[in-house]
Rosetta silent file (secondary structure, phi, psi, omega in degrees, C-alpha in Angstrom):
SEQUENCE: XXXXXXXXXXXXXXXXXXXXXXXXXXXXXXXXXXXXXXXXXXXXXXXXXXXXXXXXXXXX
SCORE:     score description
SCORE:     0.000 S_00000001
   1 L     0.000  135.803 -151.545    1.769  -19.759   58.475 S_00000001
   2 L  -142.841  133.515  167.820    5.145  -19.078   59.903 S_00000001
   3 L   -44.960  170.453  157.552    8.238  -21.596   59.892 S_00000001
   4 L  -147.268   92.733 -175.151    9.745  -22.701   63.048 S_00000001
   5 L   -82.051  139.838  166.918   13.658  -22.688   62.406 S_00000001
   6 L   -80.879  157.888 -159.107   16.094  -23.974   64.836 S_00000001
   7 H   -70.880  -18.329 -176.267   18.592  -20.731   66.140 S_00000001
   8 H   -61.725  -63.377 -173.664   21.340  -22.700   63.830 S_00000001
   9 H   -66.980  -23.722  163.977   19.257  -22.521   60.580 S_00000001
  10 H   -81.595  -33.104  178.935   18.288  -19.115   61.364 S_00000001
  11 H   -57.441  -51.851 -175.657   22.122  -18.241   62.159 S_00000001
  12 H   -34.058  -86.056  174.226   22.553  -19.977   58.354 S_00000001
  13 H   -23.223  -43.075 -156.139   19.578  -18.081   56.686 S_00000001
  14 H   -96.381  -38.206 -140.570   20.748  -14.494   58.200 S_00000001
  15 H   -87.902  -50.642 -155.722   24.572  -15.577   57.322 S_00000001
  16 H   -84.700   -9.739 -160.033   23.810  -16.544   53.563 S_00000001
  17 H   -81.219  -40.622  177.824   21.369  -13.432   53.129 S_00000001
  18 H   -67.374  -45.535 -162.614   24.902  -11.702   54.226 S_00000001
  19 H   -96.617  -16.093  179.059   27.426  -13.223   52.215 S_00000001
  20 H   -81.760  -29.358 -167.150   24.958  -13.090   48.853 S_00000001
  21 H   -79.270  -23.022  174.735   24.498   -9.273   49.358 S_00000001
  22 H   -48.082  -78.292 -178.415   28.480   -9.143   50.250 S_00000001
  23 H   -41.278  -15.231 -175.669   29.084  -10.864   47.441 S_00000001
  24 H   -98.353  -40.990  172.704   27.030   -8.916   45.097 S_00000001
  25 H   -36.285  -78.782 -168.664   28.945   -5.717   47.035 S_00000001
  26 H   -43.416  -39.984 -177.370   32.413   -7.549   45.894 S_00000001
  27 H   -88.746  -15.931  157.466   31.658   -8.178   42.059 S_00000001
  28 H   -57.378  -59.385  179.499   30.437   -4.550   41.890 S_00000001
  29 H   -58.450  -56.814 -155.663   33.725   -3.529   43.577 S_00000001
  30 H   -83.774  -67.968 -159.795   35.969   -6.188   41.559 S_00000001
  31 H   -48.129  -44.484 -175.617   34.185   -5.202   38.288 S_00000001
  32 H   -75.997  -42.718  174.231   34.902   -1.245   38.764 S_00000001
  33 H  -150.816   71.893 -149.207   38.358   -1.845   39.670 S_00000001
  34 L   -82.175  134.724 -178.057   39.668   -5.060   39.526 S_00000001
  35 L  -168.168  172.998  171.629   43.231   -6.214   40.604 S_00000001
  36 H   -88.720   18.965  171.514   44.582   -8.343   42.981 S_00000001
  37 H   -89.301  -44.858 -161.735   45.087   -6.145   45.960 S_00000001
  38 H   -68.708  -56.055 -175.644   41.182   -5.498   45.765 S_00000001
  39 H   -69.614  -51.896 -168.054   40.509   -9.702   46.229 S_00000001
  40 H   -81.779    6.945 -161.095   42.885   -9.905   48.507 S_00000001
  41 H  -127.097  -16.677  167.947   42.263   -6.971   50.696 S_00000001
  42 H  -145.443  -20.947 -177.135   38.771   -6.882   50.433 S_00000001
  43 H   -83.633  -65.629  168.723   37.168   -9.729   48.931 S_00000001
  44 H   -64.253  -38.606  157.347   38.726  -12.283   51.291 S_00000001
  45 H   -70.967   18.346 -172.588   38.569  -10.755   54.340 S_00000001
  46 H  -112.902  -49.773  164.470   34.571   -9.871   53.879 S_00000001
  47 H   -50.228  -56.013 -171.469   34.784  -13.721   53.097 S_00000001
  48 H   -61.457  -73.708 -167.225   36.560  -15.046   56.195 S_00000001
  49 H   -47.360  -40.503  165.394   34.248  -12.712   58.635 S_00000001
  50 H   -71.439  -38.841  138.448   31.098  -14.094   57.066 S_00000001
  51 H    -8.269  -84.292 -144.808   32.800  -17.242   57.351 S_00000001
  52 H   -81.471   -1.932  174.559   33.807  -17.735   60.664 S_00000001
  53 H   -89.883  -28.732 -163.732   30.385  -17.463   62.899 S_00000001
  54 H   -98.994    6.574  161.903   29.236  -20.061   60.898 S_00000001
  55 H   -43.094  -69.058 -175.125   32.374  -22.335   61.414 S_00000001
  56 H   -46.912  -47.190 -169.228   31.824  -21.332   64.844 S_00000001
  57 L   -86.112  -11.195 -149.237   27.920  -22.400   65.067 S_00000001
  58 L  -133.488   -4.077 -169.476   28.578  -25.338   63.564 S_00000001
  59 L  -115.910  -16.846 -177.143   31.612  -26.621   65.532 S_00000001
  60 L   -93.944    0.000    0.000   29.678  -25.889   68.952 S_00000001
């Protein structure tokens, strides 16, 4: 039996599947060498870009 998602909640679903494996990416990365050039240089921008489609989706 197969869901029937509106293209929003599938834009969500595909978004958060992205930002938990990011995020799992980031605390690997932050763990090995953690400083603040690393969050802000990599951590936050992997946030805002995962971010901003669904700003975008959600604002049209």
């Amino acid at each position: 039996m197969r869901f029937q998602l509106g293209p929003r909640l599938r834009l969500l679903t595909w978004w958060l599947g992205i930002a938990i494996t990011g995020a799992l990416i980031a605390a690997a990365l932050i763990d090995v060498a953690y400083s603040r050039f690393v969050y802000y240089f990599v951590v936050m921008p992997i946030g805002g870009v995962l971010l901003f489609p669904l700003a975008y989706a959600a604002n049209r």
